[in-house]
PLY file of the C-alpha trace (Angstrom):
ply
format ascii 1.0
element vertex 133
property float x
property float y
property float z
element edge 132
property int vertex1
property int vertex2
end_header
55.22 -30.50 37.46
51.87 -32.32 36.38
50.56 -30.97 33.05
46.96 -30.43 34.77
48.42 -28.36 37.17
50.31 -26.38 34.60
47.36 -25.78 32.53
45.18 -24.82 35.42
47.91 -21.96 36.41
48.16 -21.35 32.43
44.39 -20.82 32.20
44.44 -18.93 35.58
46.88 -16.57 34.96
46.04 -15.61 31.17
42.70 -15.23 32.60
44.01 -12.96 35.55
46.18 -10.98 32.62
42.81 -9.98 30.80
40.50 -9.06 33.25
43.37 -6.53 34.40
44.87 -5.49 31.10
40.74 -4.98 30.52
39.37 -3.53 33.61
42.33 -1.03 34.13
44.16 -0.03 31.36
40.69 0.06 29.51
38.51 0.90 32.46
35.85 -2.02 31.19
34.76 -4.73 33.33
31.70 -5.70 31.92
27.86 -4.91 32.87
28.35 -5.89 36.33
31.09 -3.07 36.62
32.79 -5.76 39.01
36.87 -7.13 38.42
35.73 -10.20 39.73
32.28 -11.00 38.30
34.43 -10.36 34.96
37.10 -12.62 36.06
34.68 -15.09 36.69
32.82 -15.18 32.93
36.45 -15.37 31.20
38.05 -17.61 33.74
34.86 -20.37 32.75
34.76 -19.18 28.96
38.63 -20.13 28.51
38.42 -23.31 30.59
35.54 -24.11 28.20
37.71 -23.36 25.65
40.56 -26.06 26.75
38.03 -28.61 27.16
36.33 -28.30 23.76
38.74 -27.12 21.62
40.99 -28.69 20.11
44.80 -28.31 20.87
46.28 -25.97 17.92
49.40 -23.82 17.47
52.63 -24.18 19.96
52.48 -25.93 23.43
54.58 -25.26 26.63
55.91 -28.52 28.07
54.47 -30.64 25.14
50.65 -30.36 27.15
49.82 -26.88 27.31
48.32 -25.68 23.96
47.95 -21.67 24.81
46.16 -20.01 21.37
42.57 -21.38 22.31
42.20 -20.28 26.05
44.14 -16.91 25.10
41.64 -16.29 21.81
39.04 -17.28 23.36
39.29 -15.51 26.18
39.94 -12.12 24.66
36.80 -12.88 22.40
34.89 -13.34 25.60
36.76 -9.82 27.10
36.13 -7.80 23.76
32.66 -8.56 24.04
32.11 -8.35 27.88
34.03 -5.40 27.37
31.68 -3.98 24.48
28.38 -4.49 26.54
30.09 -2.13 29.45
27.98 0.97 29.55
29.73 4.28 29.01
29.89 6.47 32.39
27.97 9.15 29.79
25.73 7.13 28.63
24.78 5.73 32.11
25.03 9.18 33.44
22.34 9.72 30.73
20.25 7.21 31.28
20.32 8.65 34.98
19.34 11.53 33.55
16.39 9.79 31.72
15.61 8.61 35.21
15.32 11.10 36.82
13.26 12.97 34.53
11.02 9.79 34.65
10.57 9.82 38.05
10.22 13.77 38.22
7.42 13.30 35.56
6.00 10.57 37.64
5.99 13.07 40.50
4.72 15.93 38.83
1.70 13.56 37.39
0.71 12.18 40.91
0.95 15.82 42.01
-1.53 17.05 39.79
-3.47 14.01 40.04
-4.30 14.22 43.49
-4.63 17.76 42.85
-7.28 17.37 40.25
-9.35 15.05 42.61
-8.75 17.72 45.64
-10.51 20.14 43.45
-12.88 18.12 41.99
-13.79 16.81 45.15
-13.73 20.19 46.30
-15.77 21.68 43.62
-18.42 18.86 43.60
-19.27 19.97 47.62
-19.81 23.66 46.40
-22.03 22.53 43.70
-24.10 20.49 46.14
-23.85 22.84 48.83
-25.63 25.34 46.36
-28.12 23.02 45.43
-29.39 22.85 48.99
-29.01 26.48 49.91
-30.94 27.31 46.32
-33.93 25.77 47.61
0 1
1 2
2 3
3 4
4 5
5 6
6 7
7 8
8 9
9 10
10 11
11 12
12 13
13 14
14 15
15 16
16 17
17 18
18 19
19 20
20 21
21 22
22 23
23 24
24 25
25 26
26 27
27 28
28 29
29 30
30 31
31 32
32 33
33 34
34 35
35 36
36 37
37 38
38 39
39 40
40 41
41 42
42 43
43 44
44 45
45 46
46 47
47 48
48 49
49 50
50 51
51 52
52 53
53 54
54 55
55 56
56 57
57 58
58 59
59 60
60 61
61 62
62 63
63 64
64 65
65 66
66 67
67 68
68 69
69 70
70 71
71 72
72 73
73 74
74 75
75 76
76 77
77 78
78 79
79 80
80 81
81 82
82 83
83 84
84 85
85 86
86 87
87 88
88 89
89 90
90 91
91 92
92 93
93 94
94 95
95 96
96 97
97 98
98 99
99 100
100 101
101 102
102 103
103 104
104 105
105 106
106 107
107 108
108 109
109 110
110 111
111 112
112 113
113 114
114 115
115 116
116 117
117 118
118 119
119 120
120 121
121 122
122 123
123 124
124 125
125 126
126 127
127 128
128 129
129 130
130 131
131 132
């Protein structure tokens, strides 16, 4: 087997291992919430790491260093994994939302009510002038 090959299925496979230990036995998968978009920043952060790292620790087949792509690839995880917002804090920022937009609502409400009056009020006021006369 060519050593490029086996350190492409190395990197693709450790990378594979990650995303799933991390996206379902943690239930992270970044702030995309998407297996794949997470797949994708690990699978280029430890292919990164194999180009411009050097080769440390054991090898497979005497080409296939595996402690940089598997470090830094859990690095990557822990801290895609760490920026994933927590369903209760997204259901609270909902929340916050929500009570932005009802706010919003309630102020163009009694906006457009205050002009309605005042609009309202200003014809009564002239009306009276003329009838006063």
């Amino acid at each position: 087997m060519s050593s490029i090959f086996l350190g492409i299925v190395y990197l693709v496979s450790i990378t594979f291992l990650i995303t799933l230990f991390f996206s379902y036995f943690l239930k992270k998968r970044g702030p995309w919430g998407s297996f794949w978009a997470f797949f994708a920043i690990v699978l280029l952060a430890v292919f990164a790491a194999d180009f411009w790292i050097a080769p440390v620790g054991p090898y497979f087949y005497d080409t296939v260093y595996w402690i940089p792509p598997l470090v830094v690839g859990l690095i990557i995880a822990l801290l895609l994994a760490a920026t994933t917002p927590n369903p209760k804090t997204k259901g609270e920022l909902e929340l916050q939302k929500d009570e932005i937009a009802k706010e919003q609502e309630t102020t163009l409400a009694l906006g457009t009510f205050f002009w309605f009056l005042f609009i309202f009020m200003l014809g009564i006021v002239i009306v009276g002038l003329f009838n006063s006369n």
